[in-house]
N, C-alpha and C positions, 0 to 999 in steps of 0.2 A: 703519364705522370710528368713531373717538370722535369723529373730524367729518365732516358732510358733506360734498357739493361743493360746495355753496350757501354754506357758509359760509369756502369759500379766498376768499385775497386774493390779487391780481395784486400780484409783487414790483416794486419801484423798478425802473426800467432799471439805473441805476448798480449795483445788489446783483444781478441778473442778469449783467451783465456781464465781471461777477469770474470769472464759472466758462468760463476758454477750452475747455475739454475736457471728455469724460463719458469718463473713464479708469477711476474706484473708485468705487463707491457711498461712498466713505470723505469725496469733495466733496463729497457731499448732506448738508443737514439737514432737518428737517421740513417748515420752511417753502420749501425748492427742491422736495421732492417732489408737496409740495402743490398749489402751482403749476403744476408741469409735469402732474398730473392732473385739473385745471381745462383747461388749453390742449389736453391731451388729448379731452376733453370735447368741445371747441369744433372739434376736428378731426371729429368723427363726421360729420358731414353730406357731409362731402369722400369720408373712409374709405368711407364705405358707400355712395358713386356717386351721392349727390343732388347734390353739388354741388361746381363747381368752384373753383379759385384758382391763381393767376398769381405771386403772391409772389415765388417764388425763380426766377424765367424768366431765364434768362441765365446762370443759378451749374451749377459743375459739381461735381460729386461723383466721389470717386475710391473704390472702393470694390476695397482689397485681401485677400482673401480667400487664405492660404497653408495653410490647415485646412481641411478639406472641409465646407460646409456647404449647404444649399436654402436652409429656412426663411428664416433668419438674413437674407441674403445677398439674395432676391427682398424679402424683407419691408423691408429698408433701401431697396432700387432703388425701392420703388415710394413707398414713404414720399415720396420726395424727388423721384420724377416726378410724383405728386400734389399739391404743390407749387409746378409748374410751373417744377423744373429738370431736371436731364440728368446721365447717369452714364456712369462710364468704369470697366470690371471686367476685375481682374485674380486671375486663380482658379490657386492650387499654384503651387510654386516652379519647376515646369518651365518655364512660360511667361513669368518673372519673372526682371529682371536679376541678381538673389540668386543664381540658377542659374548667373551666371560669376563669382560669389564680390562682387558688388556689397552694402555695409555699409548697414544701416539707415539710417544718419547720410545717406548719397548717396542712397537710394531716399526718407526724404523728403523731403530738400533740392529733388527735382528734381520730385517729385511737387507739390511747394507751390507751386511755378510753373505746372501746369497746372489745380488744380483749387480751388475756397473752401471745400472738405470732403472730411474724409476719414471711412470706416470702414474700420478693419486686423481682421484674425484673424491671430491665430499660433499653433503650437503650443507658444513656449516662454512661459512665465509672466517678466512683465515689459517683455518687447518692445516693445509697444504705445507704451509709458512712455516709452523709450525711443526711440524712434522720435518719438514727440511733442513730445518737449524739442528736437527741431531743425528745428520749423515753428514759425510764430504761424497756423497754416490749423486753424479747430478740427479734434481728432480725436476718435474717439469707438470706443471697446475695444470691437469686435465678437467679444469672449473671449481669454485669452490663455493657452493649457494649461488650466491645476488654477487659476489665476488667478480671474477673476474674470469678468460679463457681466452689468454695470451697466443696460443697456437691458433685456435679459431679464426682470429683478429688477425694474425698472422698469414692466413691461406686466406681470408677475405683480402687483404692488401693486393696478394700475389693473383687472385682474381681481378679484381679491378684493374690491376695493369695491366692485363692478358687483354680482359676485353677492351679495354683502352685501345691499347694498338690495335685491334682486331678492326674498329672505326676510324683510325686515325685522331685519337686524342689523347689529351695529356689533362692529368690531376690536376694542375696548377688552372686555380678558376672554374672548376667545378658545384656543379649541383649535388649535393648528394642529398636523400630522405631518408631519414630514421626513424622509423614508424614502429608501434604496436606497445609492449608491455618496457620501457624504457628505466621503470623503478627497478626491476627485479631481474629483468636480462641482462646476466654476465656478459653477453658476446655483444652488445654495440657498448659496453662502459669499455672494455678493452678497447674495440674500433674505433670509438668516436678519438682514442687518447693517440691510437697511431695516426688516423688521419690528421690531428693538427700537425704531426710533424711538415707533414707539405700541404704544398696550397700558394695560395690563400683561397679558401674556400667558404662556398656559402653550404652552411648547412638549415635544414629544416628538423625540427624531432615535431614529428608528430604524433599524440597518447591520449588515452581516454583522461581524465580528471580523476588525479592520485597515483598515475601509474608514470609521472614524468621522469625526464632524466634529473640524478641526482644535481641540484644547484653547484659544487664544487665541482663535477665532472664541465658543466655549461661554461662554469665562470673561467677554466683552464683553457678550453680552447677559446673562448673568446678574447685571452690573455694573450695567446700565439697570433692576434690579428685575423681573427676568422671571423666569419658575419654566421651570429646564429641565429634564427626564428623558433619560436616553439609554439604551436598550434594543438586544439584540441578536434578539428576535424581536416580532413583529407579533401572537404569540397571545395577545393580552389585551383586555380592555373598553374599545372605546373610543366608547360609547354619547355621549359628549359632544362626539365629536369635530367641529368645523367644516368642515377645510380638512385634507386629505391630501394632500401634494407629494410625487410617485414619482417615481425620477431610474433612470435605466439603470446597469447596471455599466459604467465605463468601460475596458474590459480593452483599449483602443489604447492605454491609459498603462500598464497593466501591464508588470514586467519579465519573464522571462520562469518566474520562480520563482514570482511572483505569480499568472503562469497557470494553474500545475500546482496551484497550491493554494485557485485559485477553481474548480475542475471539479466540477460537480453542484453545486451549492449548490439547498439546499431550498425547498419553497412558503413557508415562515415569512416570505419576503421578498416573497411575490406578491400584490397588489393588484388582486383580481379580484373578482366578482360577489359569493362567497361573501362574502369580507373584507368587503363593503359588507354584505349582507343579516344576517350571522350579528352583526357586531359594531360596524358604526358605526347610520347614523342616516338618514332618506329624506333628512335636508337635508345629508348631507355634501359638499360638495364636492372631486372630484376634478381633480386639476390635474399636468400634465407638459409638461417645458421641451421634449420631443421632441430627435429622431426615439427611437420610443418600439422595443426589439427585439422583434420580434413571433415570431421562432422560440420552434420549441417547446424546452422548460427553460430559455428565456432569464432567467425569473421580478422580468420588469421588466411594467409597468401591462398586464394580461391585456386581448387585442381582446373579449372575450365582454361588455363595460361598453360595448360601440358601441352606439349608440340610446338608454343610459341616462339619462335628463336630468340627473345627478348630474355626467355625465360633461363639463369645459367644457374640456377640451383644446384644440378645433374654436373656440368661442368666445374662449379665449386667444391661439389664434394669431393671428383677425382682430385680439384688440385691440393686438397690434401695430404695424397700422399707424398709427391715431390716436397710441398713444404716440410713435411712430421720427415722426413728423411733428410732435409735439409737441418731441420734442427738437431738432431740428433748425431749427424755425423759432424755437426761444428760443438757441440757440446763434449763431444770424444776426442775430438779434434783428430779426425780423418779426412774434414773435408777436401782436402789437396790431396788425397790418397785415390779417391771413388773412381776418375778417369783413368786414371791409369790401370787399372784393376779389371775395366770395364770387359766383357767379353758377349757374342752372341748367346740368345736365348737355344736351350735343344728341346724344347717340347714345341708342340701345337698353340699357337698364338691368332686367335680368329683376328683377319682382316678390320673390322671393329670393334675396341674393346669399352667396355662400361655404355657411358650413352651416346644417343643416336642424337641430340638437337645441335650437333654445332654448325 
């Protein structure tokens, strides 16, 4: 990046403090993201099973999930059990008071009594929002539709640094590719908005016809002096490229006109071995927010790039928990507390934990 880690500063309390919620990437500026990827940092020793902390013992988490999710969903539970608080989950609207016509405005009112955190998912874009203007209990947008996935974008950031330094490079002047379903995926409108903070960067979006990135999301970073392209296939050189971000088509938001007219769509959208060897570079990295469709002619991130060291999907998804613990313990404001707390692990910790491609 154009800076390292070494060189973030820990913000004021009082300028932390300001930010009750992680609802938009639109509350982040440079200096919040930086931060939160320093305290990230500081999380790895917890993340990765050396070591423990007590910090948040006592606090509960509510974690509403009305959109089907894994990742997302285990990856925030465990964040915040790592921590050393405790979670209360409630998953689809069938088992949810919503289900006898209960108003956002009552399901958090009532929630902020039981819990000192939330994370929501919704399908409809804005909910979230909405739902959080009638608590003071932080919340934190675990997606909302075509919306947005602040956290997401967030441990995307704190990837690209890792594997940055990992080759010896830095953000500033980068390639990166936005590719796949760019109308309806929350997680590059988040990303594309943190990455203008640094740079200057050349972005690429590349999308089938109708599926591009929103015009106001393009026109903003191009406003931060960023060079953007947007293409509607993938057949061209992209020998310079950094960072490729493959997103799925999201055909659950499809109407049903939309369906009949996304059927068969081409390899020009598929991000597979060939695309890596014929036209990017041994150092590109490949990166996806998941669950990635693995059917055949689905022509989202091809399984045949499994084992590739390019490929840091597996490594993206650990570094979610460091980040969802980073946010979490700067939104409680513990994050000065975690180190010191710190102590060894007393169970059984195999040698390698999660994946094997680093």
């Amino acid at each position: 990046m154009a800076v390292t880690l070494a060189a973030f500063t820990l913000l004021p309390r009082s300028v932390m403090s300001q930010r009750q919620h992680l609802l938009t990437v639109d509350s982040l500026n440079r200096e919040r993201v930086d931060h939160l990827l320093r305290v990230a940092t500081r999380m790895e020793p917890i993340a990765q099973r050396r070591q423990v902390t007590r910090v948040l013992e006592g606090a509960v988490l509510g974690n509403l999930f009305f959109e089907a999710s894994t990742r997302t969903r285990v990856s925030f539970n465990a964040a915040f059990c790592r921590l050393g608080g405790s979670v209360c989950d409630t998953t689809g609207f069938t088992f949810s008071s919503m289900a006898k016509g209960e108003s956002l405005y009552d399901t958090s009112r009532v929630m902020s009594g039981y819990c000192d955190a939330i994370v929501m998912r919704h399908p409809d874009q804005g909910s979230v929002a909405e739902f959080a203007a009638a608590t003071n209990v932080p919340v934190i947008n675990g997606g909302d539709g075509p919306g947005e996935h602040p956290s997401q974008a967030l441990l995307d950031i704190y990837t690209i640094d890792k594997e940055f330094q990992r080759l010896g490079k830095s953000l500033g002047g980068a390639h990166i590719l936005l590719t796949g379903d760019l109308k309806y995926g929350r997680t590059v409108h988040s990303l594309i908005k943190l990455l203008s903070l640094y740079g200057p960067l050349r972005i690429t979006l590349v999308s089938p016809p109708g599926l591009e990135m929103p015009s106001q999301l393009v026109d903003l970073v191009t406003s931060r002096g960023h060079h953007v392209e947007q293409r509607n296939s993938l057949a061209s050189d992209f020998s310079d490229l950094d960072v490729v971000y493959a997103t799925r088509i999201q055909k659950e938001r499809f109407t049903d006109e939309m369906n009949e007219s996304f059927q068969g769509l081409s390899n020009d959208f598929m991000v597979n071995r060939d695309f890596l060897d014929q036209r990017c570079s041994e150092h590109t990295i490949v990166m996806h927010p998941l669950p990635r469709d693995s059917r055949p002619g689905a022509n989202d991130l091809n399984v045949d790039l499994n084992g590739d060291p390019r490929l840091a999907i597996f490594r993206q998804t650990d570094n979610g928990i460091p980040m969802r613990m980073a946010i979490f313990a700067t939104l409680l404001e513990v994050d000065e507390l975690v180190e010191k707390e710190m102590r060894p692990v007393r169970w059984f910790v195999p040698a390698q934990t999660g994946t094997l491609d680093r």
